[in-house]
C-alpha positions as CSV (number, residue, x, y, z in Angstrom):
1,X,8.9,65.0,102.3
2,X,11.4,67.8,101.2
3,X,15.0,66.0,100.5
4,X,16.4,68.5,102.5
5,X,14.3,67.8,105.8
6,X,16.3,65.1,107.1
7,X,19.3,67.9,106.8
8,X,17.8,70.6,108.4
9,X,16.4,68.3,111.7
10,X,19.8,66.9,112.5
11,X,21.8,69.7,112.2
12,X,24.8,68.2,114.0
13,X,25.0,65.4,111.7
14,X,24.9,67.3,108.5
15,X,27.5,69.6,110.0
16,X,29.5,66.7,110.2
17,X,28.3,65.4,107.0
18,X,29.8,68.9,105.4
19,X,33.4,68.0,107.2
20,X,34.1,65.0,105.6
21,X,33.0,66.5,102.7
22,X,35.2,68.9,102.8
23,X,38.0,66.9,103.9
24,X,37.6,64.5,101.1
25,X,37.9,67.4,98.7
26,X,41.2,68.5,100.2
27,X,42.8,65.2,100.8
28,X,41.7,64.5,97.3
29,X,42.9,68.2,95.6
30,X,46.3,66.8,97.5
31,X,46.5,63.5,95.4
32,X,44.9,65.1,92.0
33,X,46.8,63.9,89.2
34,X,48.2,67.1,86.7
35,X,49.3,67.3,83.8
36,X,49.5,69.4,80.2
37,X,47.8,66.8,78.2
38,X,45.1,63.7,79.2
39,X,46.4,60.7,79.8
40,X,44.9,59.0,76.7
41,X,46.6,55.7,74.9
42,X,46.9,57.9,71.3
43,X,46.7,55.5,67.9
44,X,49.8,57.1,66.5
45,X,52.4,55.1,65.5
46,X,56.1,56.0,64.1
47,X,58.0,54.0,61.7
48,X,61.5,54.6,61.0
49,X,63.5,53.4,57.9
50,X,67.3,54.0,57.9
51,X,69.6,54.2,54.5
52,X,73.0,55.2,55.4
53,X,74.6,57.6,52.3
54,X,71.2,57.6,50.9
55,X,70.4,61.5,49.9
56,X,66.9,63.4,51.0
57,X,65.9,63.0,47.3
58,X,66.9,59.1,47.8
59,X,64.8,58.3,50.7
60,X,61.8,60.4,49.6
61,X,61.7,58.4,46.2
62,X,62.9,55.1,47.2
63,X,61.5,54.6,50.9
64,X,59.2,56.8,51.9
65,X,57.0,57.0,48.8
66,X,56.8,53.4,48.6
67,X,55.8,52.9,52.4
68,X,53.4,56.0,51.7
69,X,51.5,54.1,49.6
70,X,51.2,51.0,51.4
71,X,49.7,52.7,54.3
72,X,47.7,55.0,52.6
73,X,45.3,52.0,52.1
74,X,45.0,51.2,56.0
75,X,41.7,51.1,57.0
76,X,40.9,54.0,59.8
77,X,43.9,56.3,59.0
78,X,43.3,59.5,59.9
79,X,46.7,61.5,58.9
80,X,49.9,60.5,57.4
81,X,52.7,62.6,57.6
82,X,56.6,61.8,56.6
83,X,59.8,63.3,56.5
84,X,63.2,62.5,54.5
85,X,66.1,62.9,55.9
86,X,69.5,62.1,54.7
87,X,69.3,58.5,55.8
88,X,66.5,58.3,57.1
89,X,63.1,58.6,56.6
90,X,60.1,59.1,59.3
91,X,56.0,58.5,58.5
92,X,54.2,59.7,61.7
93,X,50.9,57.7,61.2
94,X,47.5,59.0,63.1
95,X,44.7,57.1,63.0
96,X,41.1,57.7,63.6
97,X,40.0,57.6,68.2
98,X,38.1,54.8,67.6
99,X,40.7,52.5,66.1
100,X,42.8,50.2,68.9
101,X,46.6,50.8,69.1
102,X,47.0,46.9,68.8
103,X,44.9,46.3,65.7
104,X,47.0,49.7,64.4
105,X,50.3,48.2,65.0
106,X,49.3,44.9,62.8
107,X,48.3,46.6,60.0
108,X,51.5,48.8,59.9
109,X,53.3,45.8,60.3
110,X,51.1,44.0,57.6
111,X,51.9,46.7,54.9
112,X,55.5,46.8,56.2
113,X,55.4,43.1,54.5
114,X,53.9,44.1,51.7
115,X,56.0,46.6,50.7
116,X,59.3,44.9,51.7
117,X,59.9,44.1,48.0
118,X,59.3,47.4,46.8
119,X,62.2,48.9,49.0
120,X,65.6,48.6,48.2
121,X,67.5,45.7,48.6
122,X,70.6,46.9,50.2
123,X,68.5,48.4,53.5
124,X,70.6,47.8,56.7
125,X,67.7,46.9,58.7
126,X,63.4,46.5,57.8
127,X,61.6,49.9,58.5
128,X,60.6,49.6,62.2
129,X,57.8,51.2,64.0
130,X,57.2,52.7,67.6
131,X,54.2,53.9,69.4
132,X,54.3,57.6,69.8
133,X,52.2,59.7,72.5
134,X,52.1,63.2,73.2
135,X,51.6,62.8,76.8
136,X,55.1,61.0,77.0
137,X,57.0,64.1,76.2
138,X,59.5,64.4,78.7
139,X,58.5,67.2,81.8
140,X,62.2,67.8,83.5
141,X,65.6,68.8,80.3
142,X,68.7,68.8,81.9
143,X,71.9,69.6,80.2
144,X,75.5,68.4,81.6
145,X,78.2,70.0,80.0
146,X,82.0,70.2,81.5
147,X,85.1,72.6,80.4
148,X,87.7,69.6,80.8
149,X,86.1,66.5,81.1
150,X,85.3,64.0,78.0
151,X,82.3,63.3,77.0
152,X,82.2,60.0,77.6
153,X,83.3,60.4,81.3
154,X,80.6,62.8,81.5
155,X,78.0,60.3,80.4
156,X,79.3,57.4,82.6
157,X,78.5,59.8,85.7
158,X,75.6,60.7,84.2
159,X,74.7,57.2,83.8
160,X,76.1,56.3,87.8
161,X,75.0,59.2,89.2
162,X,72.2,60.8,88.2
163,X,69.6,59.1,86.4
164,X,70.0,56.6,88.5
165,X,69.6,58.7,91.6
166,X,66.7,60.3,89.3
167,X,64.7,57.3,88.6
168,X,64.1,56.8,92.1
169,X,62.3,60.2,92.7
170,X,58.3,59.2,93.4
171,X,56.5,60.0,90.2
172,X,59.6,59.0,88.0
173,X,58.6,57.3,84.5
174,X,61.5,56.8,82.9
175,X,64.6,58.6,82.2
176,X,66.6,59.0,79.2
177,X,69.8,60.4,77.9
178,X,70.6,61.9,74.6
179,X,73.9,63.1,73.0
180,X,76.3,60.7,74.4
181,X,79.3,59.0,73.4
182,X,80.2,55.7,74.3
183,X,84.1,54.9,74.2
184,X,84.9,52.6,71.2
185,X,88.5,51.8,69.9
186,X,88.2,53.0,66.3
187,X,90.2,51.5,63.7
188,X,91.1,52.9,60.3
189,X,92.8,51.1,58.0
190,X,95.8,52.1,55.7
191,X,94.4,50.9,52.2
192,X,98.1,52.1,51.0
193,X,99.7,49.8,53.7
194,X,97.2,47.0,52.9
195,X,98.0,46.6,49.7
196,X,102.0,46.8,50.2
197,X,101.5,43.6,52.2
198,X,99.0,41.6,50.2
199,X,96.2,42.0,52.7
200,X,92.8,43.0,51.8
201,X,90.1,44.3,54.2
202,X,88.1,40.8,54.7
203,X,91.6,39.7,56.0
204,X,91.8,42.4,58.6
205,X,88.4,41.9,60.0
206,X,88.7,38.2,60.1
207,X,91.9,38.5,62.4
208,X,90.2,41.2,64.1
209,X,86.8,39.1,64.8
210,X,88.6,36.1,66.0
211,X,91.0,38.1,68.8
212,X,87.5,39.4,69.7
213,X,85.6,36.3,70.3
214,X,85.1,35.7,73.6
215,X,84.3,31.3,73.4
216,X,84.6,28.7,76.2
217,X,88.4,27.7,77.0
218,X,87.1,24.3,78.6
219,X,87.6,22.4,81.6
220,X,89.6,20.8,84.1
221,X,87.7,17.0,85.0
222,X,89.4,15.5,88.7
223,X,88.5,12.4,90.2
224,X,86.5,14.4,92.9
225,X,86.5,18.3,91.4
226,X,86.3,19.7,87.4
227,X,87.4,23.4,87.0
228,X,85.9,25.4,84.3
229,X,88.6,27.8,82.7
230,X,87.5,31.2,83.3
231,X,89.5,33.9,80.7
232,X,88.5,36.7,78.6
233,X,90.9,37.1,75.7
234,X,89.0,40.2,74.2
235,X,90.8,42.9,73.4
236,X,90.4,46.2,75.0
237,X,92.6,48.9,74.6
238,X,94.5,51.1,71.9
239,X,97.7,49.1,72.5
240,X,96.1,45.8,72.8
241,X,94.5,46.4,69.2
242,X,98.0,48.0,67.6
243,X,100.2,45.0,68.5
244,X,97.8,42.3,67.4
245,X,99.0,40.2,64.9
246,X,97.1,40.3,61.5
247,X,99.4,37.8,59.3
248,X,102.7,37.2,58.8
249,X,105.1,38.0,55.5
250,X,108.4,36.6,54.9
251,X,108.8,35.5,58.4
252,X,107.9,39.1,60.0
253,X,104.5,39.5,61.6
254,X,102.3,42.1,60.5
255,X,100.4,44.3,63.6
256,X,97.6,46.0,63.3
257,X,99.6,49.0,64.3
258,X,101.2,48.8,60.8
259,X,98.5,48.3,58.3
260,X,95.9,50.9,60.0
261,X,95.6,53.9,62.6
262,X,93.8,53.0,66.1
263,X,92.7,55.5,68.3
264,X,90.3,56.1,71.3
265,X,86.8,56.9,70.1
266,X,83.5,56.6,70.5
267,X,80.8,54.4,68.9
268,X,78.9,57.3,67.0
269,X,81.1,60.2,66.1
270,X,78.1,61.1,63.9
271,X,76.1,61.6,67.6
272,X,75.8,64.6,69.7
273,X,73.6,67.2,71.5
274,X,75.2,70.9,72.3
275,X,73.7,73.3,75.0
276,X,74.9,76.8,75.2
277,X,77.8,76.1,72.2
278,X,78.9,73.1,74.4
279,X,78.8,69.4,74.2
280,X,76.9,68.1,76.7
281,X,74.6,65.0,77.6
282,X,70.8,65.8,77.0
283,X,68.7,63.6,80.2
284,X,65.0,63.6,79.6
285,X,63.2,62.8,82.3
286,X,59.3,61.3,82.0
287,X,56.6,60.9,84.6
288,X,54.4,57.7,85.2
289,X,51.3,57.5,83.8
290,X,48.7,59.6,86.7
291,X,51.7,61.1,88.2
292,X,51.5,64.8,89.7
293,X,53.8,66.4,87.1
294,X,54.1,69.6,89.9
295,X,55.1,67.2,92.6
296,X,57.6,65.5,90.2
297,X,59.4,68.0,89.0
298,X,59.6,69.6,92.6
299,X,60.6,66.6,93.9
300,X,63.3,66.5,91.1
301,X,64.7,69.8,91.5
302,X,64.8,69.4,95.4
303,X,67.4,66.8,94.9
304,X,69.1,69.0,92.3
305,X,71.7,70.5,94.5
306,X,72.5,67.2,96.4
307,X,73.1,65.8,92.8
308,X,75.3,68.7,92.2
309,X,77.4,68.3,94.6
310,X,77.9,64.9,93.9
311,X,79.7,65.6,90.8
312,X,82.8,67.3,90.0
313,X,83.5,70.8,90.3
314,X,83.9,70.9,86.5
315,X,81.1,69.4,85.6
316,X,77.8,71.5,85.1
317,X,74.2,70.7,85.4
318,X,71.6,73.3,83.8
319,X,67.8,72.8,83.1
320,X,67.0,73.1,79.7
321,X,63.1,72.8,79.6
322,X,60.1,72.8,82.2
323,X,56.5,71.3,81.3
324,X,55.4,72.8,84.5
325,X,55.7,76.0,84.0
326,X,53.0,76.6,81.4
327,X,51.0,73.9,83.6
328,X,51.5,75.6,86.6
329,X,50.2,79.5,85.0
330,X,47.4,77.2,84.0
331,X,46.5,75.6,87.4
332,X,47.0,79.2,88.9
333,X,44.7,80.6,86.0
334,X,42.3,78.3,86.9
335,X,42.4,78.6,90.8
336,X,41.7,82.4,90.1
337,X,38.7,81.4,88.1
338,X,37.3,79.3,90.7
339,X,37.5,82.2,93.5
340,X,35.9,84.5,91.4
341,X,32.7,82.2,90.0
342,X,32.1,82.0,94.0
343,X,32.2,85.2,94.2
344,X,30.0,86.4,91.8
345,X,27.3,83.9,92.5
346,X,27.3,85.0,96.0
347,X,27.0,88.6,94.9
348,X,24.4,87.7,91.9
349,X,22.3,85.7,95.6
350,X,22.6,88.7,97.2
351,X,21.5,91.4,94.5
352,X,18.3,89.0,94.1
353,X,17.1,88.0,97.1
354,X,18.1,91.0,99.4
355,X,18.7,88.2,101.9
356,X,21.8,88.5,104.5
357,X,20.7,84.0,105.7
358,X,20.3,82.8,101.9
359,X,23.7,84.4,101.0
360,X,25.8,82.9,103.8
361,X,24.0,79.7,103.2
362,X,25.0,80.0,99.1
363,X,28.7,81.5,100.3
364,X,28.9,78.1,102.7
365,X,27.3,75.5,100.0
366,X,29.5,76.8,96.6
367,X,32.7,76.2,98.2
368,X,31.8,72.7,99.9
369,X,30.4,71.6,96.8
370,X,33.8,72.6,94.8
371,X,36.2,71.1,97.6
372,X,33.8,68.2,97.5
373,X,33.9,67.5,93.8
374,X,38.1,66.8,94.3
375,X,37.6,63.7,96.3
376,X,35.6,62.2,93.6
377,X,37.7,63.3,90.7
């Protein structure tokens, strides 16, 4: 019996048949997750090793080459790539498809061990390491910049406002902000000033790490109740930091304010991100893993305005980059593609077979088949 018997007997049941076929395809186009590259779990792995006032020379001679080395003997390494900053030095490691990410990130660790000795001694920190994948790269760049605003009260609405607000978009990963400064009280001490009181530096941190520490004050124990004292001493301001007492000389105390300059700062002054000759605060936005990036970022950029208009009128919110712009020419390329390989077999049917009833039935089937194939994927 031909397989296509049953079909052609019970017409009204394959005609059905072809509707939730088709249906399928088109409630499953609706959910199809896009995006610019496969979701695959790449075995690359980063590591990082910073030398602060260590030259590009420096780094390449003293860090990188010696870590170079070390994981040049990995098993299953496919590329090894580095770069030497001042301060810093990066080795983007690649290894081979078939090698797991977990077996990858104990032997970088392994020949981080093994090559401890060989770096120098005065490092701040060990080298560290970080899995990197392509298909993590942010989709959504904003910029926020402001003509009379600081940047740090700029990145604390940031921070309240809209990557919070952000986050919660359906299809949101993670979001991320770059370029921001952090307040910090700053102190600079007066080495001149120092030295005319017989202080030294160890002196001024001591007194400045003990106002600082923030340790229980104890308790109250009733016959029926006990209170636990409840007080932060921690110092928080600029004038909270310039009258503190460092010592005392011939009777006199000695302020902070005397021996060295405190200002308001920020953690990093060494940190920062510029858009359009600005500073501004960089927020990276990255979809989950199977997430439509088109229906992200639209989703994203729909809440824009609102967003907007929750911030001040001097503050200034740009897009910087769109992943789905290239993605979209390419869904579009590839939409166009599809029309016309219909087209042309039902033309090629046609020029063949000189038969009106096996074209429409090859015009009917194509397209079915197509829509069809979106519910599986």
């Amino acid at each position: 019996m031909s397989p296509s018997a049953p079909f052609i007997r019970r017409p009204v049941a394959t005609s059905l048949l072809m509707l939730a076929i088709v249906l399928a395809g088109l409630v499953g186009y609706k959910f199809l997750p896009l995006s610019a590259l496969p979701q695959v779990d790449f075995p690359t792995i980063q590591v990082q090793t910073l030398y602060p006032g260590a030259s590009p020379e420096v780094m390449a001679r003293t860090v990188t080459a010696p870590l170079e080395r070390q994981f040049g003997q990995m098993a299953g390494l496919a590329r090894m790539s580095s770069n030497s900053a001042a301060g810093v030095s990066v080795i983007t490691l690649q290894f081979s498809l078939g090698q797991t990410l977990d077996v990858a990130e104990q032997e970088v660790q392994a020949a981080i061990n093994a090559g401890g000795s060989l770096l120098p001694t005065d490092l701040p920190a060990p080298p560290v390491y970080a899995k990197v994948n392509p298909a993590d790269a942010p989709v959504l760049t904003l910029a926020i910049t402001s003509d009379t605003m600081p940047l740090t009260e700029v990145q604390n609405l940031v921070n309240t406002r809209l990557a919070l607000k952000i986050s919660q978009v359906n299809g949101v990963g993670l979001v991320t902000l770059q370029g921001g400064q952090r307040p910090a009280v700053r102190i600079q001490a007066n080495t001149e000033a120092l030295a005319a009181n017989g202080l030294g530096l160890d002196t001024l941190r001591t007194a400045i790490t003990n106002a600082n520490a923030n340790s229980a004050k104890g308790s109250f124990d009733g016959p029926l109740r006990a209170y636990t004292i409840n007080a932060n001493d921690q110092l928080v301001t600029v004038p909270d930091y310039t009258n503190l007492i460092v010592s005392y000389r011939n009777g006199a105390p000695v302020r902070l304010g005397d021996v060295a300059k405190v200002v308001d700062s920020a953690e990093n002054v060494k940190l920062g991100a510029w858009a359009n000759m600005k500073p501004a605060i960089i927020l990276n936005v990255q979809r989950q893993p199977g997430a439509n990036v088109i229906a992200t970022v639209d989703a994203i950029k729909q809440r824009l305005p609102e967003l907007a208009a929750s911030l001040p009128q001097s503050v200034h919110m740009d897009v910087l980059s769109d992943r789905t712009n290239g993605i979209r020419a390419s869904v579009e390329h590839v939409q166009i593609e599809l029309v016309l390989a219909v087209v042309l077999v039902v033309l090629v049917i046609f020029a063949f077979l000189h038969s009106l009833r096996a074209t429409v039935i090859a015009s009917l089937a194509v397209p079915i088949s197509l829509v069809g194939t979106f519910g599986v994927m």
